[in-house]
N, C-alpha and C positions, 0 to 999 in steps of 0.2 A: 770586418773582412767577410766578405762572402764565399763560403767553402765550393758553393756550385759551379760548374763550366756554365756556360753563357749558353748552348745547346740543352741544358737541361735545365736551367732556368725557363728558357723559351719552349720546350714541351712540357715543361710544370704548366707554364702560362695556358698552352692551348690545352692540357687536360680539364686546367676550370672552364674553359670556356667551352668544352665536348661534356663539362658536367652541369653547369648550366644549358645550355640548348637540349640536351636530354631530356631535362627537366621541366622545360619551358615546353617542347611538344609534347609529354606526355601528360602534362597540365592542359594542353588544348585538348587533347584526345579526353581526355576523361569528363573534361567541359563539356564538351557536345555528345559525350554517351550518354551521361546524365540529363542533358537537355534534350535527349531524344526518347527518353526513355515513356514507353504508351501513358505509364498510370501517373508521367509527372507532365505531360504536354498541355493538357488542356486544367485551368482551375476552374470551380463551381461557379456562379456567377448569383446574384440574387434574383433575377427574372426565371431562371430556371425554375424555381421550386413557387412559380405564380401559378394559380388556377383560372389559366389564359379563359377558358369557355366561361364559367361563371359570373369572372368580372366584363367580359364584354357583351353579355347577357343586362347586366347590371348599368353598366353604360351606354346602352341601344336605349335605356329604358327611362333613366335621368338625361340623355341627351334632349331630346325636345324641351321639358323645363328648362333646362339648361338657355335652350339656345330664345326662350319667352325673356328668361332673365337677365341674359345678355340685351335685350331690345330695352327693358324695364331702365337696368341702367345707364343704357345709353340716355333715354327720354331722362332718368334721373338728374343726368351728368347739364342738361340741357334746360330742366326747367332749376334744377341751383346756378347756373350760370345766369338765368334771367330775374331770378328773385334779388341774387348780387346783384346785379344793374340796377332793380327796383330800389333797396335797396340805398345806394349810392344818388339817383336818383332823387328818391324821397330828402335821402340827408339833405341833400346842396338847397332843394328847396324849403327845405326847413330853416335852414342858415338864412337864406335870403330874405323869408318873412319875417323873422326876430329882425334884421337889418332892420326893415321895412320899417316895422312898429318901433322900432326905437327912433327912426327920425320922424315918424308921424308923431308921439309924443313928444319931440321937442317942437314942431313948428305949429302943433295943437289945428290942424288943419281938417274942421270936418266934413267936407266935403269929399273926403276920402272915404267916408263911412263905407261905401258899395264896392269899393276897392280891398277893404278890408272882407267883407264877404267873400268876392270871387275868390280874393286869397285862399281864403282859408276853405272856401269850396274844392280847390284844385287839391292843397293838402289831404283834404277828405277823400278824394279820388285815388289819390295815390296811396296811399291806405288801404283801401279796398282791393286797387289792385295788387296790394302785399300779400293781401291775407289771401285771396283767390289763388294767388301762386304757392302758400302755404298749404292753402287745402290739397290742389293738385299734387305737392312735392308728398304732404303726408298720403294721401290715397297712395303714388306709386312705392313709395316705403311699404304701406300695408303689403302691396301686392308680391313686393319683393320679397318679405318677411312670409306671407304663403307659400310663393314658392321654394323657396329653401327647407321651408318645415317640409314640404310634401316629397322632397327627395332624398333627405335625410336618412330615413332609417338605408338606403340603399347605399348612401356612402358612405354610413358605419360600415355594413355589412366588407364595401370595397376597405375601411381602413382595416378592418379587422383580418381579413384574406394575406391583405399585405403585410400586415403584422405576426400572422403565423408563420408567412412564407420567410418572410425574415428570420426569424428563429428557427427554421430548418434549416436555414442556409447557411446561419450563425456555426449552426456543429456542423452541417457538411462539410464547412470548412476548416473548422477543427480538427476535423479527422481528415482533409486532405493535408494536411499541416502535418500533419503526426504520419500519415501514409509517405508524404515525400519524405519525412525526416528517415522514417522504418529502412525506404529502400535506398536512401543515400549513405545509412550505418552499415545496412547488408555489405552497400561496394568498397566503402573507407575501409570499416576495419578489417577486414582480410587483406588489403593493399597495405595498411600503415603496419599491421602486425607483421608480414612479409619483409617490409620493409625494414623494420627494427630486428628482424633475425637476419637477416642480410648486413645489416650493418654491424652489428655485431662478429659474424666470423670473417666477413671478407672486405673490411674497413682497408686496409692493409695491405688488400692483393692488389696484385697487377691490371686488378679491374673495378678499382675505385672510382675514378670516374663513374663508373654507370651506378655505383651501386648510392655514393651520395646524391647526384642525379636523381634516382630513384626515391634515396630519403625525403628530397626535398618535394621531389611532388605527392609522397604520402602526405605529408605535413602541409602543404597547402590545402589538398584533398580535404582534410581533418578541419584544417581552421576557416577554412572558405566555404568548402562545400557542403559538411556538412554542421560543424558550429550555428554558423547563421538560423539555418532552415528549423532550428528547434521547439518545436512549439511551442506557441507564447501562454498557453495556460500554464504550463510548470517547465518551461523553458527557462527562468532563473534560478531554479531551481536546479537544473542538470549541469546550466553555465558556470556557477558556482560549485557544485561538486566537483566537477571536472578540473576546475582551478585549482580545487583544495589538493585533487589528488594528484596530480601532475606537480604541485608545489610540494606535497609530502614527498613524491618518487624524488622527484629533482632533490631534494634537500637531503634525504638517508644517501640518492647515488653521490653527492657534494661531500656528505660526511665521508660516506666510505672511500672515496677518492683521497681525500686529505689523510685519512687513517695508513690509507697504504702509500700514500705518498713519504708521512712520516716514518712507517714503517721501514719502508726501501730506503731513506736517507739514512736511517740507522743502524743499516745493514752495512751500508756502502761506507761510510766513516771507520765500523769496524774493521774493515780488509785492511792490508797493507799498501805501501805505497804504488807499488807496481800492479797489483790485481783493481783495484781503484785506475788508476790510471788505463789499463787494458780495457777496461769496460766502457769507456768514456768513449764515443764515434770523435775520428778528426771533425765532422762537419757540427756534431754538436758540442766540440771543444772551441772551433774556431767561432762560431756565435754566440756562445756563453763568453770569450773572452773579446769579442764586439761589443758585445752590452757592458763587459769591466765586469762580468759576472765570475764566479768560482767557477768551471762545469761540473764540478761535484756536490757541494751544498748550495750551488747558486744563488749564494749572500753576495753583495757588493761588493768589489775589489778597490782596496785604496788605490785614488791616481794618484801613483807615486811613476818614479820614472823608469823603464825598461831595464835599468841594471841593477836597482834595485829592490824590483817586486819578482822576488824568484818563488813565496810560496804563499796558499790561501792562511790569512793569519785567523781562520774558524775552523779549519778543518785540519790545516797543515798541509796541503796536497801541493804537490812540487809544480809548480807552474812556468818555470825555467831552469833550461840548462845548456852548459857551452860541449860544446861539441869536443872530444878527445884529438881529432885530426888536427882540423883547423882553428879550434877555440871561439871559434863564431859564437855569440852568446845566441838562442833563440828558444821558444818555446817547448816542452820537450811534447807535445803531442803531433809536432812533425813527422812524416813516416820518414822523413831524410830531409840530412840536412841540408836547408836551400845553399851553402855555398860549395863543401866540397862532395854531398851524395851520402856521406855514411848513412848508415841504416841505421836508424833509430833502436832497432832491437841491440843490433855490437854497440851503438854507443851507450845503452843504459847499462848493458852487462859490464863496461870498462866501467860506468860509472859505479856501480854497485860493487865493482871487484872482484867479479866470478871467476874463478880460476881456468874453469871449464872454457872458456870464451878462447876462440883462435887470435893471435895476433893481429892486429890494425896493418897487413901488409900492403893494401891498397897503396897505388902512389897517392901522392895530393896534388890537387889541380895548383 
């Protein structure tokens, strides 16, 4: 059974939804403060921290070689593609003379003698022109191998530039890292610590909505904006503390919650029937006995059947009574009873015997 009118279910409903959209643009708003902010706009880049004049100083000066040894290996790329031909060439004719001589040796034909020279005259040829293509390939290698020596020490010099520039750029960025993280703790934690004293006194008021609203975009704040951004030299470092201590808080507030949880329970058992029962809200009696719950010790209620379960068998706490007018059996956290009206206060006092109580003159419907 649900204790609320259907009007206050449905502005429960639209306050979550006025506590989420709250939340949801003050999370944009904070989004694009942060991404506007001068010292977090622009990151270091590695070309920045290059010594533009020196290195194109240095390559004005290796460019010409440069551009000899470009031709070198072009002429290189052109005389190994003609040596492979040679080559392939040579093989096939080689192949072809062994044929040759081995049917000359079986038909023993020697008038072939001068045949046998030119042959091997041509093989000779081609040979020659191997080696001629050898020379040439090895002279342009020499040449190549000069010019790369003679430009060398200048493209140390370029790797070495790039290599310091890197390493400046390596901690500029380290510390832009640690500067976005500095200025995004600056904005969070004054927002999240607001936030948690805000929630803390005025959970409660009439102006919930905004202030859970509020909670939640502190806590996005915290885990989005500025968690992430931690820098990554001792950024696991800080991820991990922050876990620990947020698990200690969470864990001592979980104890302490349970402590006064049990506490309040064993306050409440001690009272009597009636002081127990006053304390108890109709709407959090009528959902505690939805779920088949006590609303006093909140143990399980046996499902047993309506005329029979009149009290909690852990606590004792009266959970039904008939009405003195009309004997309607029903709940006693009714403020009246559903069939003839009596008022729950005259009918506990009939039921308890107070003498003090005026008589039940009411008619009955």
């Amino acid at each position: 059974m649900n204790p609320q009118r259907g009007p206050e279910r449905l502005i429960r409903l639209g306050q979550w939804v006025v506590t989420l959209l709250f939340a949801y643009f003050l999370i944009q708003v904070g989004a694009s403060l942060i991404a506007d902010l001068p010292l977090l706009s622009r990151q270091p880049q590695p070309d920045d921290f290059l010594d533009r004049a020196v290195i194109e100083r240095l390559q004005q000066e290796i460019r010409p070689t440069e551009a000899r040894m470009e031709r070198i290996r072009s002429q290189l790329s052109a005389v190994q593609a003609e040596l492979q031909a040679a080559d392939q060439s040579y093989a096939r004719a080689r192949t072809s003379f062994e044929n040759w001589r081995a049917a000359r040796s079986t038909t023993e034909q020697a008038d072939q003698n001068p045949a046998v020279l030119q042959r091997a005259a041509e093989l000779d040829r081609q040979l020659k022109r191997q080696d001629d293509i050898q020379e040439r390939l090895g002279s342009l290698q020499q040449q190549e191998a000069g010019f790369r020596l003679a430009i060398q020490p200048q493209q140390e010099q370029i790797s070495e530039l790039r290599t310091q520039a890197d390493q400046r750029y390596q901690r500029a960025r380290q510390w832009a890292e640690l500067r976005a993280f500095l200025i995004r703790l600056l904005f969070v934690l004054p927002v999240l610590a607001l936030a948690l004293w805000q929630f803390r006194l005025y959970r409660t008021s009439d102006q919930w909505p905004f202030v859970w609203g509020f909670l939640l975009f502190a806590l996005f704040a915290f885990f989005f904006e500025l968690v992430p951004y931690l820098p990554s030299s001792f950024g696991s470092y800080i991820r991990y503390g922050i876990g620990a201590l947020l698990t200690y808080l969470g864990g001592r507030a979980l104890i302490q919650a349970l402590r006064s949880y049990a506490a309040r329970k064993q306050a409440e058992l001690e009272a009597s029937q009636e002081e127990r029962r006053l304390q108890i809200r109709y709407e959090q009696a009528m959902q505690a006995l939805g779920r088949h719950q006590c609303p006093s010790c909140e143990r399980a209620l046996p499902k047993l059947a309506p005329e029979v379960l009149s009290y909690c068998s852990y606590c004792g706490l009266n959970l039904a009574m008939e009405c003195p007018r009309c004997k309607l059996r029903h709940t006693t956290f009714f403020p009246y009873c559903p069939s003839c009206g009596l008022e729950a206060e005259q009918a506990a006092a009939v039921a308890t015997g107070n003498a003090g109580t005026p008589p039940l003159d009411l008619p009955t419907p």
